[in-house]
Predicted model as a PDB file, atoms N, CA, C, CB and O in Angstrom, pLDDT in the B-factor column:
MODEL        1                                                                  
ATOM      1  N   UNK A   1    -107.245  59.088  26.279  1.00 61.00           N  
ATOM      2  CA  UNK A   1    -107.811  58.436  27.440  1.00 61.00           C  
ATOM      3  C   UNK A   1    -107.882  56.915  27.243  1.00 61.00           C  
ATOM      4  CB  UNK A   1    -109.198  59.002  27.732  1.00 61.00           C  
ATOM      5  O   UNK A   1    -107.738  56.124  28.175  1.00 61.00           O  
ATOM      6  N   UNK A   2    -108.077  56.615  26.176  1.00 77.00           N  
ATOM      7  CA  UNK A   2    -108.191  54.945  25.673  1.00 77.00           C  
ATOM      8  C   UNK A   2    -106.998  54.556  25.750  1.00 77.00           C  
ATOM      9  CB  UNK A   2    -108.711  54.551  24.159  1.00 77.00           C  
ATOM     10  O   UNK A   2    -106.851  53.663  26.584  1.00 77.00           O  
ATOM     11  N   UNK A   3    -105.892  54.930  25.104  1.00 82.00           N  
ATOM     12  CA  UNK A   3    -104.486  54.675  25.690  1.00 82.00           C  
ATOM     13  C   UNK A   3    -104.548  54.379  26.924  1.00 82.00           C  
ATOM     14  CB  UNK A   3    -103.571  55.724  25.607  1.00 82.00           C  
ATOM     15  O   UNK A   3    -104.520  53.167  27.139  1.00 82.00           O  
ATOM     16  N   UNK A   4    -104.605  54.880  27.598  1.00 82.00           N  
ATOM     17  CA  UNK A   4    -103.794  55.134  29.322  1.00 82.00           C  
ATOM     18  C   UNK A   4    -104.636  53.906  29.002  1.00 82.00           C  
ATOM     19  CB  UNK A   4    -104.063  56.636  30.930  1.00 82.00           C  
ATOM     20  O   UNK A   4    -104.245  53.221  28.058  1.00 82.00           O  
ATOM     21  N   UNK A   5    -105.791  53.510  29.684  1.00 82.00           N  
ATOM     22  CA  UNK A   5    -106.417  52.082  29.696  1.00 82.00           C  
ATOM     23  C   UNK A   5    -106.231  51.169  29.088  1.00 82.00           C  
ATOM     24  CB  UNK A   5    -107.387  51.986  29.545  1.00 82.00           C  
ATOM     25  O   UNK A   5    -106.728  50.175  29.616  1.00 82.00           O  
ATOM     26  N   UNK A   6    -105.555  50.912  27.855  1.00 84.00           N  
ATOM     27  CA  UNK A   6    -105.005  50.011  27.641  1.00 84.00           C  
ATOM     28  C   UNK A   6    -104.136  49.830  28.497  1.00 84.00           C  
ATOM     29  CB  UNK A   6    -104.690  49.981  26.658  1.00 84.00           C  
ATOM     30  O   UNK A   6    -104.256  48.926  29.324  1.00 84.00           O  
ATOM     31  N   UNK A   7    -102.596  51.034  28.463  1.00 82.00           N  
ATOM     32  CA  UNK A   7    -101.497  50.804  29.201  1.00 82.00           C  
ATOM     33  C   UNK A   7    -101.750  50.386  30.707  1.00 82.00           C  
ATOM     34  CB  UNK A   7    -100.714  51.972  29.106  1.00 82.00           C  
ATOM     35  O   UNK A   7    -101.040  49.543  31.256  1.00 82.00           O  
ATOM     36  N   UNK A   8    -102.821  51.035  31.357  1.00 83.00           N  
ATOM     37  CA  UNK A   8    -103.005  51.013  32.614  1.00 83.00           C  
ATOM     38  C   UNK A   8    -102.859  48.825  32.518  1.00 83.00           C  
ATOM     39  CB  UNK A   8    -104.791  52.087  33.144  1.00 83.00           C  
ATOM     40  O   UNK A   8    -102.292  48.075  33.312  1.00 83.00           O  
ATOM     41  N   UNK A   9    -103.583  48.502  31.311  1.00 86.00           N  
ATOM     42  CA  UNK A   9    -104.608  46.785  31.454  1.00 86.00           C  
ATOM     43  C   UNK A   9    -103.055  45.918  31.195  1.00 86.00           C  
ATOM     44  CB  UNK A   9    -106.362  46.304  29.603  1.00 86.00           C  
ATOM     45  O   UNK A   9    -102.934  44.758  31.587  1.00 86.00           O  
ATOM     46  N   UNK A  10    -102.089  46.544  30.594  1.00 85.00           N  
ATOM     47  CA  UNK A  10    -101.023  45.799  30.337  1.00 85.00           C  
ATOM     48  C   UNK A  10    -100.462  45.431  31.313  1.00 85.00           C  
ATOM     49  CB  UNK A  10    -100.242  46.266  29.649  1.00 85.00           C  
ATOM     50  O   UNK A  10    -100.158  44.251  31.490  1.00 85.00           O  
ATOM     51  N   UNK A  11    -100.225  46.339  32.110  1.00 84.00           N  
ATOM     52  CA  UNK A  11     -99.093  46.411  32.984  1.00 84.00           C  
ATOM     53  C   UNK A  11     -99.638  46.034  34.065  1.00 84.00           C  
ATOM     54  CB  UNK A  11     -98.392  47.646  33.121  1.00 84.00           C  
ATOM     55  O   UNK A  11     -98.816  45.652  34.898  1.00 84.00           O  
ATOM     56  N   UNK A  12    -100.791  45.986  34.410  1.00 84.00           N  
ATOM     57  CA  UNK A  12    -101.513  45.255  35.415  1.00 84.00           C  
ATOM     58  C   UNK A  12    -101.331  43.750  35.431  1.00 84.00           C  
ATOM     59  CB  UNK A  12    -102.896  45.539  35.267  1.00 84.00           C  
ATOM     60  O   UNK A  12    -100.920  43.104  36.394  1.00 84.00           O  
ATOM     61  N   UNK A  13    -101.792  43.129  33.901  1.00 83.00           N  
ATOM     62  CA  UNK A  13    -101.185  41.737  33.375  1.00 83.00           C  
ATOM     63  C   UNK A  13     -99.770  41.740  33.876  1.00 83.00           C  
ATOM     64  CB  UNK A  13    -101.200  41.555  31.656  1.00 83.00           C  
ATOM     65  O   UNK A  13     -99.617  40.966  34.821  1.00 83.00           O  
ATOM     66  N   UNK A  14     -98.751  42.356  33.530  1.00 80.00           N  
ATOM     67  CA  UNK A  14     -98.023  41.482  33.313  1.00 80.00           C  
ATOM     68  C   UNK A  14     -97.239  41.964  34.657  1.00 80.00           C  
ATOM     69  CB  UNK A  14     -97.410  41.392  31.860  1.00 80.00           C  
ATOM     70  O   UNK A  14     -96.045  41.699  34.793  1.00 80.00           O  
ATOM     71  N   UNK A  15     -97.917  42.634  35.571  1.00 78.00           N  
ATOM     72  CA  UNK A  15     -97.365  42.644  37.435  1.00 78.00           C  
ATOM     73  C   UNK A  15     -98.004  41.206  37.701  1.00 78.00           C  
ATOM     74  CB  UNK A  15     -98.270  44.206  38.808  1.00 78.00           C  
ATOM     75  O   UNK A  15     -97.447  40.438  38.485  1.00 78.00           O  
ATOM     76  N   UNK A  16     -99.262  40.826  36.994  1.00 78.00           N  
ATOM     77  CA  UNK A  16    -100.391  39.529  38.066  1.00 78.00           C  
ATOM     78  C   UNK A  16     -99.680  38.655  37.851  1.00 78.00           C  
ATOM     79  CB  UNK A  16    -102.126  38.962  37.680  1.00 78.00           C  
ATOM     80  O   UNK A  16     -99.648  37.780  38.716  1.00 78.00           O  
ATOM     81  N   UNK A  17     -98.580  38.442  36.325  1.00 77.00           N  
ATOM     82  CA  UNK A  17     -98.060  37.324  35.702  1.00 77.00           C  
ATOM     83  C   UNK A  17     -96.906  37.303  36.960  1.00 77.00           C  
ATOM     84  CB  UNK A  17     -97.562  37.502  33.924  1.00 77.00           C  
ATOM     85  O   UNK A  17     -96.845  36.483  37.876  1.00 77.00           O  
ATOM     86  N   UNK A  18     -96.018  38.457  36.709  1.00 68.00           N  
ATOM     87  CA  UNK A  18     -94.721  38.125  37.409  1.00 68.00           C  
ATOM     88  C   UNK A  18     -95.021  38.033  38.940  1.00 68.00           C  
ATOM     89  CB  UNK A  18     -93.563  39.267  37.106  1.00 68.00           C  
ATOM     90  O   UNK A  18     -94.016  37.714  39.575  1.00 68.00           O  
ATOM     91  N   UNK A  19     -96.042  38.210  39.636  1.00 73.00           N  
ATOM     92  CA  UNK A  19     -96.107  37.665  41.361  1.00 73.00           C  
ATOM     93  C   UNK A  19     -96.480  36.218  41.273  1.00 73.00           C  
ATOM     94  CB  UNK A  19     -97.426  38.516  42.453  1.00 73.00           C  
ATOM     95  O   UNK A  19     -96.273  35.411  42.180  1.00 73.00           O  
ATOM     96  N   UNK A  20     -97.150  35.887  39.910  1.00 68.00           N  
ATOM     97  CA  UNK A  20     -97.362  34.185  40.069  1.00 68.00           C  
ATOM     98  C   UNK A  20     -95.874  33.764  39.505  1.00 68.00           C  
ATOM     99  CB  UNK A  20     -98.885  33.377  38.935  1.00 68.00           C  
ATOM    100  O   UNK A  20     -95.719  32.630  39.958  1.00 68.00           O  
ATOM    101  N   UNK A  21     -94.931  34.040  38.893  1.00 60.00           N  
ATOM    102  CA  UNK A  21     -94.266  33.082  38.863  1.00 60.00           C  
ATOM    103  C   UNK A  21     -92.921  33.287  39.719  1.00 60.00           C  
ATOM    104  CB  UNK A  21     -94.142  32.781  37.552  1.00 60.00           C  
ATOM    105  O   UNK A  21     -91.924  32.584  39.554  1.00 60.00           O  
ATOM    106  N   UNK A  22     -93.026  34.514  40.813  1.00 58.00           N  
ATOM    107  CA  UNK A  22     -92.342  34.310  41.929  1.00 58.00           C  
ATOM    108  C   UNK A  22     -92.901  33.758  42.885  1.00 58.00           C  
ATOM    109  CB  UNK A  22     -91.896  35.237  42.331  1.00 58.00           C  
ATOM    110  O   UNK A  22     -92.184  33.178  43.700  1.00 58.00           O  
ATOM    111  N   UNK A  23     -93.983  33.772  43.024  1.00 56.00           N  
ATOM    112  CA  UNK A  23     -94.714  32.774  43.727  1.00 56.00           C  
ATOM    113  C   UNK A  23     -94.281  31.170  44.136  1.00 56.00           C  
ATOM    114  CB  UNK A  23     -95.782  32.722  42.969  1.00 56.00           C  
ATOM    115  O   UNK A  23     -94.103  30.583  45.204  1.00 56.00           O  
ATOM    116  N   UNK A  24     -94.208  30.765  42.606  1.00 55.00           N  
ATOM    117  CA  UNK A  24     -93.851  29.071  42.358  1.00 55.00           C  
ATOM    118  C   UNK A  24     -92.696  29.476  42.258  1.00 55.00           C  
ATOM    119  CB  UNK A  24     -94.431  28.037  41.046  1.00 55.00           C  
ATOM    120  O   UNK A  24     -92.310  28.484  41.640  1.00 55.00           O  
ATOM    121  N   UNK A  25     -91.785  30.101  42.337  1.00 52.00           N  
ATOM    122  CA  UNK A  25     -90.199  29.635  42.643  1.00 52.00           C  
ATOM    123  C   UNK A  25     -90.069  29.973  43.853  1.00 52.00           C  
ATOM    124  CB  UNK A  25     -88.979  30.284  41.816  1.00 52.00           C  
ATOM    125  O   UNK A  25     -88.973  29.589  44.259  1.00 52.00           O  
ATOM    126  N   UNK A  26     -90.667  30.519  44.651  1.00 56.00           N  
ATOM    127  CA  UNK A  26     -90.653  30.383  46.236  1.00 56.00           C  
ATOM    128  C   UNK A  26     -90.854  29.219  46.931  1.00 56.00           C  
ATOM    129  CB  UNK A  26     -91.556  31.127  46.786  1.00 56.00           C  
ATOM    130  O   UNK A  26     -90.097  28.631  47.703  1.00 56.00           O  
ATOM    131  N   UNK A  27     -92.478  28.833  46.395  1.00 55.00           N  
ATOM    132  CA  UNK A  27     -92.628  27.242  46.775  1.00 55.00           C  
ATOM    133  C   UNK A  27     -91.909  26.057  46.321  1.00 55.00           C  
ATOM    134  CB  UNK A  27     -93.785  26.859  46.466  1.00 55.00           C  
ATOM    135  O   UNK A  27     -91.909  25.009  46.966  1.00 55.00           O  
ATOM    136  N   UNK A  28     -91.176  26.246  44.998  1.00 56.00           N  
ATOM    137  CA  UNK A  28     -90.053  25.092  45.069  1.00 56.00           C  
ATOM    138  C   UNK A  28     -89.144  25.107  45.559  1.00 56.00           C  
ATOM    139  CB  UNK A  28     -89.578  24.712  44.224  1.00 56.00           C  
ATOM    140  O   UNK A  28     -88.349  24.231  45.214  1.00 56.00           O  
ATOM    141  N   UNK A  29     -88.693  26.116  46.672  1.00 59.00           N  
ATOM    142  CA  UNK A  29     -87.935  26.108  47.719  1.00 59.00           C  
ATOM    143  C   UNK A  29     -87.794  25.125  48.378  1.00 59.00           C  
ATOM    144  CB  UNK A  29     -88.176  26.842  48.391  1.00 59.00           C  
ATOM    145  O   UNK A  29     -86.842  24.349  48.446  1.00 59.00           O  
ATOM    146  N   UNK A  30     -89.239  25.141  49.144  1.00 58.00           N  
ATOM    147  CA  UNK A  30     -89.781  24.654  50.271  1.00 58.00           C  
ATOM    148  C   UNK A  30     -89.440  22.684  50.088  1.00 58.00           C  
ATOM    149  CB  UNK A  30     -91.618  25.275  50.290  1.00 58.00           C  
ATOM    150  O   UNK A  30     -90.486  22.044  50.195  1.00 58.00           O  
ATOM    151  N   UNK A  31     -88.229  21.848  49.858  1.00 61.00           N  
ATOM    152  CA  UNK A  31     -88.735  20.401  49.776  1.00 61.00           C  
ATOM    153  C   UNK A  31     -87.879  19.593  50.595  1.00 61.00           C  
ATOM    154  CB  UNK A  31     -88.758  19.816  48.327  1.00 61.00           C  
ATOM    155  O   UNK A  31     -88.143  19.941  51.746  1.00 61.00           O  
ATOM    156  N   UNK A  32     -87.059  18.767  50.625  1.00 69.00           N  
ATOM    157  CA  UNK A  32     -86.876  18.128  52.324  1.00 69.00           C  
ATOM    158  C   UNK A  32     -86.034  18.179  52.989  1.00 69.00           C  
ATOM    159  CB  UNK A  32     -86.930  16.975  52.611  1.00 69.00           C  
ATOM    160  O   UNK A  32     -85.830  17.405  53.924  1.00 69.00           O  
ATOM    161  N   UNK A  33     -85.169  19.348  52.573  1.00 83.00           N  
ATOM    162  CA  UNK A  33     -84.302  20.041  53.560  1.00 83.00           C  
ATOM    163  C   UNK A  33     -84.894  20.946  54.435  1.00 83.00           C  
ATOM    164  CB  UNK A  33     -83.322  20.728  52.951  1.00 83.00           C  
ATOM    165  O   UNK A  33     -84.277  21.292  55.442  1.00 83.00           O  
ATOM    166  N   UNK A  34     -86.241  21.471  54.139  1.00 87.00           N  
ATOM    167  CA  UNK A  34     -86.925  22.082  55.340  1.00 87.00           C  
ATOM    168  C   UNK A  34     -87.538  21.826  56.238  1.00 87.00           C  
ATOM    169  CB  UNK A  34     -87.480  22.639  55.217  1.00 87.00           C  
ATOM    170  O   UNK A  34     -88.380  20.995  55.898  1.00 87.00           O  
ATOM    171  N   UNK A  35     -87.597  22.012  57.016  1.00 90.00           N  
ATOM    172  CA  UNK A  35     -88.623  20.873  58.296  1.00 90.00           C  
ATOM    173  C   UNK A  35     -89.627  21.865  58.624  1.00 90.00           C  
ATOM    174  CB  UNK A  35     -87.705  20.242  60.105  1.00 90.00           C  
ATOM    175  O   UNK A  35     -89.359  23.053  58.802  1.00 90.00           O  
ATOM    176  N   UNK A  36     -91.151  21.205  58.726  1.00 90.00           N  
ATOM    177  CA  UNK A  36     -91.839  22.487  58.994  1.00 90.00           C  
ATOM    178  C   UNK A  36     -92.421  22.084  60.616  1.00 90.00           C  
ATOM    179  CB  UNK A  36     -93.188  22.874  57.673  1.00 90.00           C  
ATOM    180  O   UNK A  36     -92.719  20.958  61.016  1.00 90.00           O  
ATOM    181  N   UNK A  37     -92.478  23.468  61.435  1.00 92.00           N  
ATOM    182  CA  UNK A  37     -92.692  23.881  62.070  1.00 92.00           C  
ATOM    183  C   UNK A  37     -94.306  23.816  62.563  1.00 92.00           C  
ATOM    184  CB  UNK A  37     -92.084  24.688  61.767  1.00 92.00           C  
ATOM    185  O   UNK A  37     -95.147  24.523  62.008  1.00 92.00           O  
ATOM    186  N   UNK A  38     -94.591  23.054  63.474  1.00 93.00           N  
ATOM    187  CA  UNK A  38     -96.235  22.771  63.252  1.00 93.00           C  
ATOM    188  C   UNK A  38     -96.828  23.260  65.094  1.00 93.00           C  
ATOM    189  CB  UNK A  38     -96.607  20.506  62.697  1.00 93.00           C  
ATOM    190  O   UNK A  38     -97.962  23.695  65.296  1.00 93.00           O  
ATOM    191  N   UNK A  39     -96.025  23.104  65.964  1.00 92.00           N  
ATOM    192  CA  UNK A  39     -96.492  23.523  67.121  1.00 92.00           C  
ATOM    193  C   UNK A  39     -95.647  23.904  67.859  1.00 92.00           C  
ATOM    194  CB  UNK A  39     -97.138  22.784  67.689  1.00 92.00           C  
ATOM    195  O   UNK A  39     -94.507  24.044  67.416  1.00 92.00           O  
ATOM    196  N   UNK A  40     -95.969  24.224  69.366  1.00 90.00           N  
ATOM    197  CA  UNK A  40     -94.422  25.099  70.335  1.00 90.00           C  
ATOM    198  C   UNK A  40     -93.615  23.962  70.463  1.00 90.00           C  
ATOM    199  CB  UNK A  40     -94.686  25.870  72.253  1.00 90.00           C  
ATOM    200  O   UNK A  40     -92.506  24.376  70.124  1.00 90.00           O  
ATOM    201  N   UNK A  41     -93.499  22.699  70.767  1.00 92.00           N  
ATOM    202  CA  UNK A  41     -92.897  22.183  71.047  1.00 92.00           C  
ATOM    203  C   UNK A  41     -91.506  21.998  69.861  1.00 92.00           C  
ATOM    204  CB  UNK A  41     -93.694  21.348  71.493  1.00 92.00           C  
ATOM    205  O   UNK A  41     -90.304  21.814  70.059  1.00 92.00           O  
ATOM    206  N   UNK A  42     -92.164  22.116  68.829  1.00 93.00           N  
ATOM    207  CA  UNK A  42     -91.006  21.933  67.221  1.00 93.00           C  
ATOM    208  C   UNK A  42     -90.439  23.763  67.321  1.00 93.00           C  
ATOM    209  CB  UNK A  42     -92.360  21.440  64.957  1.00 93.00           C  
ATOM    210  O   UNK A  42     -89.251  24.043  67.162  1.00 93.00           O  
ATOM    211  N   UNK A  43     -91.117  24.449  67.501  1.00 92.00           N  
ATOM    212  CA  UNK A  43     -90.873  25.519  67.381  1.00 92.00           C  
ATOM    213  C   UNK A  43     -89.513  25.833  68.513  1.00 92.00           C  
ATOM    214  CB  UNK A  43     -92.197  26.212  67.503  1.00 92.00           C  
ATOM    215  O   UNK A  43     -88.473  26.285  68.035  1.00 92.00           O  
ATOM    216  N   UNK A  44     -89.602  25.579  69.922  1.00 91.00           N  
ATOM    217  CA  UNK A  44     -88.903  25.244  70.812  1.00 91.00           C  
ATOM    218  C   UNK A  44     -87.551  24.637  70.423  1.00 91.00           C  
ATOM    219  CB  UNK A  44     -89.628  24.523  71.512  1.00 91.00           C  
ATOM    220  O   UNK A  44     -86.431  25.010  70.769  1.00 91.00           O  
ATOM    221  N   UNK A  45     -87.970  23.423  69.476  1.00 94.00           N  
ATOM    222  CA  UNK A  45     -86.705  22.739  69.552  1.00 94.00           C  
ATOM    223  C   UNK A  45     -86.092  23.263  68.504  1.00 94.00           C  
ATOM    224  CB  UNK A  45     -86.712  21.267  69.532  1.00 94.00           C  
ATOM    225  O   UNK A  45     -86.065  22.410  67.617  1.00 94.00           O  
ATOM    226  N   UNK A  46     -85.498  24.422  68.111  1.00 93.00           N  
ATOM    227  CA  UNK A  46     -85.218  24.924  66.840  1.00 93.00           C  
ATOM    228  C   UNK A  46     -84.008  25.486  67.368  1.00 93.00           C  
ATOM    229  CB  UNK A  46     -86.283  25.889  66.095  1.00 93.00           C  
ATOM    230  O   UNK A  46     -83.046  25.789  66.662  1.00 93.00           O  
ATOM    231  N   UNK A  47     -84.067  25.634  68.729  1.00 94.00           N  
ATOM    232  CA  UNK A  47     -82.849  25.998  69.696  1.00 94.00           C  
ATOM    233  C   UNK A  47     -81.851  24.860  69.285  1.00 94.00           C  
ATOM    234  CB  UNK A  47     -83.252  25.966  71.487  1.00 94.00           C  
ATOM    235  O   UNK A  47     -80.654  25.126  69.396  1.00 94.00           O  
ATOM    236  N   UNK A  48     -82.154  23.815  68.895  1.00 95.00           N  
ATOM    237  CA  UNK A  48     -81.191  22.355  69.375  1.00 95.00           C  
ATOM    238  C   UNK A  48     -80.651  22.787  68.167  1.00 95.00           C  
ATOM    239  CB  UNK A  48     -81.843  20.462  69.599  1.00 95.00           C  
ATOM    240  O   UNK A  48     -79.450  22.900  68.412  1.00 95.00           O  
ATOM    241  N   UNK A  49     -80.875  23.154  66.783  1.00 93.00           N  
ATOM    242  CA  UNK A  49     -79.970  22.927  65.618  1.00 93.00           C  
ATOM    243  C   UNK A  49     -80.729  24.760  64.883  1.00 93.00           C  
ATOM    244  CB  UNK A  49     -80.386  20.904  64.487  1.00 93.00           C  
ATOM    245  O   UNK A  49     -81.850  25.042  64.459  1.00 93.00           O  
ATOM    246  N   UNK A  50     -79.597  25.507  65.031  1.00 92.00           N  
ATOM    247  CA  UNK A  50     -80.080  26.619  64.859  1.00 92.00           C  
ATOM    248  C   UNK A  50     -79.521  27.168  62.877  1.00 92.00           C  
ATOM    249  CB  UNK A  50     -79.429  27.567  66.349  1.00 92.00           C  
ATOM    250  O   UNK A  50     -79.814  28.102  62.130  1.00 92.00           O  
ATOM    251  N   UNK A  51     -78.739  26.096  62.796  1.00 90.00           N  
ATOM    252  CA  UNK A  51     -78.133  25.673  60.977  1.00 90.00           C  
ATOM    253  C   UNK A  51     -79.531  25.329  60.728  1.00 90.00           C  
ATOM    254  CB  UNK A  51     -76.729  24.049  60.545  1.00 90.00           C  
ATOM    255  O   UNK A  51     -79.745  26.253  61.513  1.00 90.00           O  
ATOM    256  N   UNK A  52     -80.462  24.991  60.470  1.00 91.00           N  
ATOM    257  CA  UNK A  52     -81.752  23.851  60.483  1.00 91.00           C  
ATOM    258  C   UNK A  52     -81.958  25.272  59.849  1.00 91.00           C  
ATOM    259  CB  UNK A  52     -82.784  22.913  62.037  1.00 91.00           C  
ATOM    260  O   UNK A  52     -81.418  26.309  60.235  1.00 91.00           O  
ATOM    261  N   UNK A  53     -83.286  25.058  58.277  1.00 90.00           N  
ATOM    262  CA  UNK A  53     -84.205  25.391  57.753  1.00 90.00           C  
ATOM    263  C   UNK A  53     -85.588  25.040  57.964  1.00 90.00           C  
ATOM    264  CB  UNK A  53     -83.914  25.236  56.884  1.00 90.00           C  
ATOM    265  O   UNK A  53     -86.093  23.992  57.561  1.00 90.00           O  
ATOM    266  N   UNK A  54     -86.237  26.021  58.661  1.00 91.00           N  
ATOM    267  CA  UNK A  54     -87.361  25.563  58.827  1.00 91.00           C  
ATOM    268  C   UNK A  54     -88.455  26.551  58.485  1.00 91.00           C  
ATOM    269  CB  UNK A  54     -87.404  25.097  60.046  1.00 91.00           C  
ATOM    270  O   UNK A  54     -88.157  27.703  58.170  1.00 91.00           O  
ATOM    271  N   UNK A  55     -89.425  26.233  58.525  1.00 89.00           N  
ATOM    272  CA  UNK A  55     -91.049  27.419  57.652  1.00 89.00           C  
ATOM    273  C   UNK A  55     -92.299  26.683  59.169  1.00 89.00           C  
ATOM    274  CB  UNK A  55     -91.970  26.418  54.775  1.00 89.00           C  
ATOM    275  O   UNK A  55     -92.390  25.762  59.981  1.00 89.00           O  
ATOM    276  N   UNK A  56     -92.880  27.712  58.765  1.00 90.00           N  
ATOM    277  CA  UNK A  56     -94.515  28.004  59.954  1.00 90.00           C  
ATOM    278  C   UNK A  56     -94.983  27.333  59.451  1.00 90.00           C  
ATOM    279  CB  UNK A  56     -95.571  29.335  60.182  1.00 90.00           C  
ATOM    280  O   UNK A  56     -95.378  28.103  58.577  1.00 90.00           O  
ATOM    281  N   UNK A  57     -95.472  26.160  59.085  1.00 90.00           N  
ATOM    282  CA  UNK A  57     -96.861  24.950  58.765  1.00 90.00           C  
ATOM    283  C   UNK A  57     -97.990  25.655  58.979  1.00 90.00           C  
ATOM    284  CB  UNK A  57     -97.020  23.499  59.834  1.00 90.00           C  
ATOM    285  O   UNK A  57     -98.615  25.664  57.919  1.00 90.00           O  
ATOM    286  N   UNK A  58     -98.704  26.396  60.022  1.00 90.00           N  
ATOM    287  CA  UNK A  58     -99.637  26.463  60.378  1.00 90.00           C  
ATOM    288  C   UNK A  58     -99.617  28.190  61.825  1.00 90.00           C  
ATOM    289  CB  UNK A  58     -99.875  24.775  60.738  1.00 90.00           C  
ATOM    290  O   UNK A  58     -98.607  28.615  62.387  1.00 90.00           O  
ATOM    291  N   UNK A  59    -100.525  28.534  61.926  1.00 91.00           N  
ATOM    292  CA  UNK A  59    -100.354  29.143  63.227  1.00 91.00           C  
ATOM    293  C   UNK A  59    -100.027  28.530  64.758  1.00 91.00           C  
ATOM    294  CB  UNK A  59    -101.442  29.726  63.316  1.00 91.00           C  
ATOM    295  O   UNK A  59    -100.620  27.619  65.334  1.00 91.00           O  
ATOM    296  N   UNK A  60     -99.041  29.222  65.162  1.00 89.00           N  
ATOM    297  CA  UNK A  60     -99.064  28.101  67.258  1.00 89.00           C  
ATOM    298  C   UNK A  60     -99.155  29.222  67.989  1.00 89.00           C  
ATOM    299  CB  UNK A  60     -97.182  26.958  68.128  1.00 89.00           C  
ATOM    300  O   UNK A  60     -98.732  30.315  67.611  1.00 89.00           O  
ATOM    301  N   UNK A  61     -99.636  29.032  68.922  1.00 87.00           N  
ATOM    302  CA  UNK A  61    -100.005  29.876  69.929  1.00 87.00           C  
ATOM    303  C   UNK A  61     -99.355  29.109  71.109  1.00 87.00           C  
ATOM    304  CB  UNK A  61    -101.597  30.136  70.019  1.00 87.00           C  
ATOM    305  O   UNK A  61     -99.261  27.936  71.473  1.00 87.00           O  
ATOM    306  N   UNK A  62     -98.977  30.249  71.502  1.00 82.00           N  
ATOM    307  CA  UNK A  62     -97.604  29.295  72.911  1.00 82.00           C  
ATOM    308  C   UNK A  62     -97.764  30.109  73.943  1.00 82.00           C  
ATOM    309  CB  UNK A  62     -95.495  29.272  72.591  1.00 82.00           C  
ATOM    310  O   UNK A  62     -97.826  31.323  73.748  1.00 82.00           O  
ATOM    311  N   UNK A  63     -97.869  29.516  75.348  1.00 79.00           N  
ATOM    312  CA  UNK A  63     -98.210  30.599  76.584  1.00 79.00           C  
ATOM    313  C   UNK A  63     -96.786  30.607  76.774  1.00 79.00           C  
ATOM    314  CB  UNK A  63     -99.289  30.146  78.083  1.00 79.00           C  
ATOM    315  O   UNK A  63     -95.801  30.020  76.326  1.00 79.00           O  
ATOM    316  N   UNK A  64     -97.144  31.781  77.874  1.00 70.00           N  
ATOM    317  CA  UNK A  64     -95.665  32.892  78.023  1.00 70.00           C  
ATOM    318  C   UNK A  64     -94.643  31.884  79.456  1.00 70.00           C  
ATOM    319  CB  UNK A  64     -96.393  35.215  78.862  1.00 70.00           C  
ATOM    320  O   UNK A  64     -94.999  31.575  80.593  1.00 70.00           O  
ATOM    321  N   UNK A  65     -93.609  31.686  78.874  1.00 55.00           N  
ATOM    322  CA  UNK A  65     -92.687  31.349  79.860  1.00 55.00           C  
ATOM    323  C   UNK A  65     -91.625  32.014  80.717  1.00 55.00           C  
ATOM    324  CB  UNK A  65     -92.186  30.648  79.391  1.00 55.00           C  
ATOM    325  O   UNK A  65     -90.977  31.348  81.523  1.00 55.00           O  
TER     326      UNK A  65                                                      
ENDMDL                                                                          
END                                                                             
């Protein structure tokens, strides 16, 4: 029974380790080839250049057209 709890404590570590360091190679994605996206109007214009990388800044709430 002491086994398994160890094994259970390892492998728990080293899942917490590997989501943090996919984590930070996700966010060094993110640098100024992306344009971020902050309200409808940017969101809108995403039509004009649809090659364009872009990410959600924030939540937008946009009424229905």
């Amino acid at each position: 029974m002491k086994t398994s709890k160890k094994v259970l404590s390892i492998v728990l570590s080293v899942a917490m380790i590997l989501s943090a360091m996919v984590f930070c190679i996700s966010a060094a994605d993110f640098d100024e080839t992306w344009t971020a996206v902050t309200n409808a109007d940017e969101l809108k214009a995403i039509e004009n250049d649809l090659a364009g990388k872009y990410y959600l800044a924030n939540d937008i709430a946009v009424d229905g057209e």
